[in-house]
C-alpha positions in Angstrom: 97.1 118.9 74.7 99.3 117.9 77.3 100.5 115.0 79.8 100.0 117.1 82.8 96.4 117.1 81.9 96.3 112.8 82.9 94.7 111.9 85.6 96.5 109.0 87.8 94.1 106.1 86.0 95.0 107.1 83.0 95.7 103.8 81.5 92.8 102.3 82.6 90.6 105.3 80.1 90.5 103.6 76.7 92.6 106.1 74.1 89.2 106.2 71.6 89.0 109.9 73.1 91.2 112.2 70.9 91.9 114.8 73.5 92.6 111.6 76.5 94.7 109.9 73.3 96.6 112.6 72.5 97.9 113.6 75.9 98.8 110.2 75.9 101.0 110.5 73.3 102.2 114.2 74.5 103.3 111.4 77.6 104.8 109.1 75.3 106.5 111.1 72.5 109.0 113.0 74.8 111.2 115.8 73.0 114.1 114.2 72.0 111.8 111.8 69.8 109.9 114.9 68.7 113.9 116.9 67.3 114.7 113.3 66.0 111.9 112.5 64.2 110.6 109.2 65.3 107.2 107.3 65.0 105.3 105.9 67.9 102.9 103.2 68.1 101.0 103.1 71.2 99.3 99.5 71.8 95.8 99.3 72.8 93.4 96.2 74.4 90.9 95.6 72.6 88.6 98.1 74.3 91.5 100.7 73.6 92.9 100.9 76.9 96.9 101.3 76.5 98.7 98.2 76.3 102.8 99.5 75.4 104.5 101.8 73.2 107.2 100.9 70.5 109.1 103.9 69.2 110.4 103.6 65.5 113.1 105.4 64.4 113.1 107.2 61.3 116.0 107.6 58.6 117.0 111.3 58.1 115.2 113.2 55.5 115.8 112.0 51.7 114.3 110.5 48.7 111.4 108.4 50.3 107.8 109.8 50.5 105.9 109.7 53.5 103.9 107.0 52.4 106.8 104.7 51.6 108.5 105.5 55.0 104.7 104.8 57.0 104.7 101.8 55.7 108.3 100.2 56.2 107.9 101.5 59.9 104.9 100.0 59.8 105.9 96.5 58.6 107.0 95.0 61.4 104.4 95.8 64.1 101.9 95.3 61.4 103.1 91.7 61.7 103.2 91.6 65.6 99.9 93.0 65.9 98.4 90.2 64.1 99.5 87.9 66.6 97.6 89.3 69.0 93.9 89.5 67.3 91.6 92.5 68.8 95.0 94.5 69.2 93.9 98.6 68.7 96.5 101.4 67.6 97.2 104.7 68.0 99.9 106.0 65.5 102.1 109.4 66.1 104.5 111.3 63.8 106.8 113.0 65.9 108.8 116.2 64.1 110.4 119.1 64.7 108.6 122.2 63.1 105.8 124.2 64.1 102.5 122.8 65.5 100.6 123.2 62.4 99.9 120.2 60.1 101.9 120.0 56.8 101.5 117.9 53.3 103.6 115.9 54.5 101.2 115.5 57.7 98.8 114.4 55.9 100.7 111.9 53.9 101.6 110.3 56.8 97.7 110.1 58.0 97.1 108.8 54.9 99.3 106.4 54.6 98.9 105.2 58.5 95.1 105.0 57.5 95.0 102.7 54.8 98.2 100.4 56.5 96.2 99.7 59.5 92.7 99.1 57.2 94.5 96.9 55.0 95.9 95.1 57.6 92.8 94.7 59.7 94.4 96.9 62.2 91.5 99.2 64.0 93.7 102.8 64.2 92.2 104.6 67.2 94.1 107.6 65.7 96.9 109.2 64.1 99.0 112.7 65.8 101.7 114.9 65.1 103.8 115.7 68.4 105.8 118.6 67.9 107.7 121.2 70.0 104.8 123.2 70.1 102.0 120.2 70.9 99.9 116.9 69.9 97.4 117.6 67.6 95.8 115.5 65.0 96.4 116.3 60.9 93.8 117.9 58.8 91.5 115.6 57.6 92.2 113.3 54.1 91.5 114.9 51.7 91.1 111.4 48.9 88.1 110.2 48.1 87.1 106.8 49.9 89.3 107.6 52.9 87.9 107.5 56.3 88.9 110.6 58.5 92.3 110.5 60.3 91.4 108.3 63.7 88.1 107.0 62.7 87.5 103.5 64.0 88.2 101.0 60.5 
């Protein structure tokens, strides 16, 4: 996927299409986020058309899964969003590394997944934008998940 591949009324297409959502992000998540490590929420209207982007940065590598460190980024916008009812989300991971999805991908999927469901949050999707691209995790693999990006 890629940015270039936007048309000029881009924002006006909702981001419920996972190859439109993820050049989005490939827009969004530029490649000093992507070396950093950083995770990206990309606001949606309630149709999912894009609203804003907040970029969260992430603490360097250590003792905290994936999970825990979803869902302290997540804490805050979680309580934003719910300010704003009807409020839609796309989520994106972005890492260095190769393009291919990791454990830890999925983790992060995972994790994103049952945040937003929890919450009330409808999750458009969740990526990984890496050096080498956007691309979406493999799909959960524990039982009573919805797949990564399915409308909750």
């Amino acid at each position: 996927m890629s940015f270039q591949q936007l048309t000029i009324d881009w924002p006006d297409q909702p981001l419920t299409d996972p190859a439109h959502a993820a050049n989005v992000v490939d827009l969004m998540v530029d490649i000093g986020d992507r070396y950093r490590g950083t995770f990206t929420v990309l606001l949606c209207h309630s149709d999912g058309r894009y609203r804003s982007t907040v970029i969260v940065e992430l603490p360097p590598p250590g003792q905290d899964s994936p999970a825990k460190l979803c869902e302290t980024a997540l804490g805050p916008i979680v309580e934003a969003v719910r300010t704003a009812p009807g409020t839609a989300v796309v989520l994106a991971l972005g890492r260095s590394g190769p393009e291919g999805s990791t454990d830890a991908d999925d983790q992060w999927a995972a994790a994103a997944t049952e945040t937003c469901a929890a919450a009330g949050i409808r999750l458009l999707g969740f990526y990984i934008a890496t050096r080498d691209g956007v691309h979406q995790p493999r799909r959960c693999a524990e039982p009573g998940l919805p797949p990564v990006g399915a409308l909750t």
